[in-house]
LODRENMAR-499721 format. One record per residue (C-alpha): x, y, z. Coordinates in pm, whole numbers, padded with zeros to 5 digits, always signed. Each point is the difference from the previous one (the first is absolute). Example, Ala and Ser with C-alpha at 12.3 -4.5 7.8 and 13.67 -1.06 7.14 Angstrom:
# LODRENMAR-499721
+01230-00450+00780
+00137+00344-00066
//
This chain:
# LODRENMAR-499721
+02757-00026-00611
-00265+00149-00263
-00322-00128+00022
-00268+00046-00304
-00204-00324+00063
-00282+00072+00206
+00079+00409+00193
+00305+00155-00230
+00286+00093+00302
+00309+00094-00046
+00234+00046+00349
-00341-00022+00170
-00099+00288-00164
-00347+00001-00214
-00049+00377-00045
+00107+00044-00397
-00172+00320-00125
-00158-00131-00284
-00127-00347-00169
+00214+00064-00271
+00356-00047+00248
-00153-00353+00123
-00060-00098-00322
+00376+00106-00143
+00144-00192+00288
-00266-00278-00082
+00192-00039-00343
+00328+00065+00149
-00037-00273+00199
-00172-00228-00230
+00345+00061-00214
+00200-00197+00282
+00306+00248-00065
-00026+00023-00380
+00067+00314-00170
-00308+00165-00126
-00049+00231-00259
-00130+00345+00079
-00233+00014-00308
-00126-00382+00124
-00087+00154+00337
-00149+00302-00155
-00229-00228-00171
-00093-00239+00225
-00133+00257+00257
-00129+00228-00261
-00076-00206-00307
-00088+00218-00299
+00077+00294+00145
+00295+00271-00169
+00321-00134+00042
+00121+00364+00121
-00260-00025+00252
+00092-00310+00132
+00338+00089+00010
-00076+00297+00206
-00297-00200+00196
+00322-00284+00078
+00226+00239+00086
-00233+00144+00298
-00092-00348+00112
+00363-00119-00024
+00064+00299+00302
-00267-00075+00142
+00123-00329+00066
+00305+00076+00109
-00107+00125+00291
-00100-00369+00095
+00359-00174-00150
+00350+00082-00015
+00268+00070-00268
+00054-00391+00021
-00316-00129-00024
-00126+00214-00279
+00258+00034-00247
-00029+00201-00307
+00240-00091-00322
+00068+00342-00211
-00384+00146-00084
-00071-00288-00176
-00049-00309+00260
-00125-00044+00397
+00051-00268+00217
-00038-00095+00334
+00134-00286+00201
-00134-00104+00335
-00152-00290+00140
-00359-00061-00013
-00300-00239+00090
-00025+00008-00350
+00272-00133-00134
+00007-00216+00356
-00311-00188-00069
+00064-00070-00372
+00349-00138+00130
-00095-00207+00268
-00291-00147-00233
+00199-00084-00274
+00242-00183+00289
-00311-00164+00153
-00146-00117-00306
+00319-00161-00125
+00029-00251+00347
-00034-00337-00037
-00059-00112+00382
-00293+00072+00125
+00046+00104+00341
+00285+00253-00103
-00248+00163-00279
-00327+00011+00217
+00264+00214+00276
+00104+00217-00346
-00346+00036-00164
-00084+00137+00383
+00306+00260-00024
-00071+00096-00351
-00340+00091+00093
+00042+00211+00260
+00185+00215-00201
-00372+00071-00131
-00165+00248+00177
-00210+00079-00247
-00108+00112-00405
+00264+00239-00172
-00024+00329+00024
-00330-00010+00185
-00245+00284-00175
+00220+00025-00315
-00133-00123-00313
+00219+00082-00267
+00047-00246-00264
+00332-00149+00137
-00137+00010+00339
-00313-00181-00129
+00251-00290-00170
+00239+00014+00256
-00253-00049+00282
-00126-00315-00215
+00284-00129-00050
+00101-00017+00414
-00333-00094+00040
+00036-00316-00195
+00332-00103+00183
-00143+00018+00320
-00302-00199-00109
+00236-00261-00144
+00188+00027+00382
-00308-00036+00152
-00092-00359-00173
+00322-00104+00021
-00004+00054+00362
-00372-00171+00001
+00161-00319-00189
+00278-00030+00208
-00184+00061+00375
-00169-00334+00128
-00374-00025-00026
-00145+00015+00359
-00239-00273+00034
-00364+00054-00002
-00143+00105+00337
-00194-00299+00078
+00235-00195-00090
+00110-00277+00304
+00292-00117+00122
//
């Protein structure tokens, strides 16, 4: 499984040679197995920039991360489109929140909201702050909070302290 909330590890490996790589598999797997454009990429990691030199910039951060994911997982469609399909906390935790959040019985969300939210190990992309990262992390951010009062609502208060039996 890839991991890009809290460390970024990919088959327990964390050594990508540059910040760039974590961030194109950051978008990758934000994509949840959607094609994505090559120009898109280019300008999402390097907004602004030439397009020739994000194509070439892509093109070395596209081997680079090969050397972390197979033919499989990171697909390439022609020279126009890359995808990659692999199971992440990601895509894990917005799944199993959506799931928790739609439960009607109490007991069976409060066990969901739990499972959900271990799937958070922490922000996205930790030390990226990109625009989309920036968004992104805001974004998970607010679905955990609303996990986290829905799993305040649905827990029992304890009674006070001195309170007596």
């Amino acid at each position: 499984m890839i991991r890009i909330l809290g460390d970024v590890v990919v088959a327990g490996r964390t050594d990508f040679r540059t910040r760039k790589c974590r961030e194109l598999l950051g978008i990758l797997v934000c994509h949840r197995g959607r094609a994505i454009s090559r120009e898109t990429l280019g300008e999402l990691l390097w907004p602004g920039e030439d397009p020739s030199v994000q194509r070439s910039r892509l093109r070395y951060e596209l081997c680079m991360l090969r050397r972390h994911l197979s033919r499989e997982v990171l697909q390439t469609q022609g020279h126009d489109f890359v995808r990659m399909s692999a199971p992440s906390d990601y895509e894990q935790f917005i799944r199993a929140a959506c799931q928790a959040m739609r439960l009607s019985v109490v007991g069976q969300r409060v066990v969901a909201v739990e499972e959900a939210l271990a799937y958070y190990q922490g922000e996205l992309l930790p030390g990226h702050f990109s625009e989309w990262v920036l968004m992104e992390r805001q974004r998970l951010e607010g679905l955990r909070e609303a996990l986290l009062m829905r799993l305040q609502e649905d827990l029992p208060t304890p009674p006070p302290s001195d309170f007596a039996y």
